[in-house]
N, C-alpha and C positions, 0 to 999 in steps of 0.2 A: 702668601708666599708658597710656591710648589719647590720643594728642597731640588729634588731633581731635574727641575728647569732652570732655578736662579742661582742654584749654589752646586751643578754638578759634580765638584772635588769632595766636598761636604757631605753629598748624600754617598758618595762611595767610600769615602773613609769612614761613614758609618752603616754602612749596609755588606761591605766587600773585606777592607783592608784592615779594621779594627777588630773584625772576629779573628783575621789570619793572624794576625797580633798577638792575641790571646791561645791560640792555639799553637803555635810555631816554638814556641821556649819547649815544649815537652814532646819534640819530632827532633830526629834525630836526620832527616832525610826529607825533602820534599820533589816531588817528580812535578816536572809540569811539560806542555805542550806545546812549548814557545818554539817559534819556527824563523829563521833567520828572515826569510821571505816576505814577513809579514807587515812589515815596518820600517821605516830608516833606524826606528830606536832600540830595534830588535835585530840589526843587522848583525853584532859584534855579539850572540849569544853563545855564551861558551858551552861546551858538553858538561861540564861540574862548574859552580861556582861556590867558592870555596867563602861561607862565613863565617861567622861567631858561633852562630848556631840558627838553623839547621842546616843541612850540606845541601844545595840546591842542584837539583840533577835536572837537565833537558836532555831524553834520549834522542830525539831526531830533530838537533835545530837547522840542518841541512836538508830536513823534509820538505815534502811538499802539499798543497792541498789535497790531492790523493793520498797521501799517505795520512792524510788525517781522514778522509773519507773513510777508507778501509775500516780503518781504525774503527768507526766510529761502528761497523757493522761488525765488529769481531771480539769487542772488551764487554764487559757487563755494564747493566744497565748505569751501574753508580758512575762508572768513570764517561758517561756519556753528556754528562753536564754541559750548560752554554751559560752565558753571558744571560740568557732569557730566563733560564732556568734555577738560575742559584739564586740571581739577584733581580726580578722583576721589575723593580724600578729603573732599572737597565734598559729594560727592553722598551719604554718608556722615550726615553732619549734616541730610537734607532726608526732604520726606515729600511726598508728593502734593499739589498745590494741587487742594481742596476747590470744588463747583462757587459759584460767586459769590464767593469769597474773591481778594484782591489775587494778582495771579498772581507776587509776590515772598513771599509767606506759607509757603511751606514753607521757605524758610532757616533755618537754623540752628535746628529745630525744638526745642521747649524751651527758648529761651536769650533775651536781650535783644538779642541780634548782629544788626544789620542791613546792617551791609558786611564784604566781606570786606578793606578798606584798598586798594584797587588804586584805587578814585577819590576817595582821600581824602587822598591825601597831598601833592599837588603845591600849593604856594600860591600865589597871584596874585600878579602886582608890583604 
C-alpha cells in the first residue's frame, strides 16, 4: 500500500493537517494565502475568519495569481513555501498544470481530492 495513492485524506492528515493541529492551540493568528479564485470551495473566503482559536486571516482573498507571483519574488525565503515543498508526498500526487488550465489542476491528479484539509477544517462562530 502507497498511503499517498490509496489513501490520499490519510497521508494529508498525517503529513499536512495533524502537525497544523498541534501547533494552532498556541497561535493566536494564522495568515494564509487563500485566494477566492482559486476554487468553487474557496469562493466565499472571508478577509478574517473568526474561530475558537487562532484568528484566521487571508490578506488578499480577492487577489490574484499575479499577486501571488510578485509575492512570491518580494517575501523571504521561509514564506515561499508550496505544496511541493512542505509536504513532498504532495508532490507525489501532482502533475504539471497544462497551459490555460486552472493553475490548482494538477492536484491530486486522477482523483476527486481538491484540498488537502489544511483550510477546511476550522469552523466559524
Amino acid at each position: 500500500m502507497t498511503l499517498y495513492r490509496d489513501d490520499p485524506d490519510r497521508c494529508c492528515a498525517l503529513n499536512k493537517v495533524e502537525p497544523l493541529h498541534a501547533a494552532l492551540p498556541h497561535k493566536e493568528a494564522w495568515v494564509s494565502g487563500l485566494r477566492r479564485d482559486q476554487s468553487k470551495s474557496r469562493s466565499e473566503t472571508p478577509i478574517v475568519l473568526a474561530t475558537d482559536r487562532p484568528l484566521k486571516v487571508h490578506p488578499s482573498p480577492t487577489g490574484t495569481p499575479d499577486v501571488y507571483r510578485y509575492s512570491s519574488f518580494t517575501t523571504s525565503p521561509s514564506t515561499r513555501s508550496s505544496s511541493r515543498a512542505t509536504c513532498p508526498r504532495a508532490a507525489l500526487r501532482t502533475r504539471a498544470v497544462m497551459p490555460g488550465e486552472d493553475e490548482r489542476s494538477g492536484r491530486w491528479a486522477g482523483s476527486e481530492k481538491t484540498e488537502c484539509g489544511l483550510h477546511t477544517f476550522l469552523k466559524a462562530k
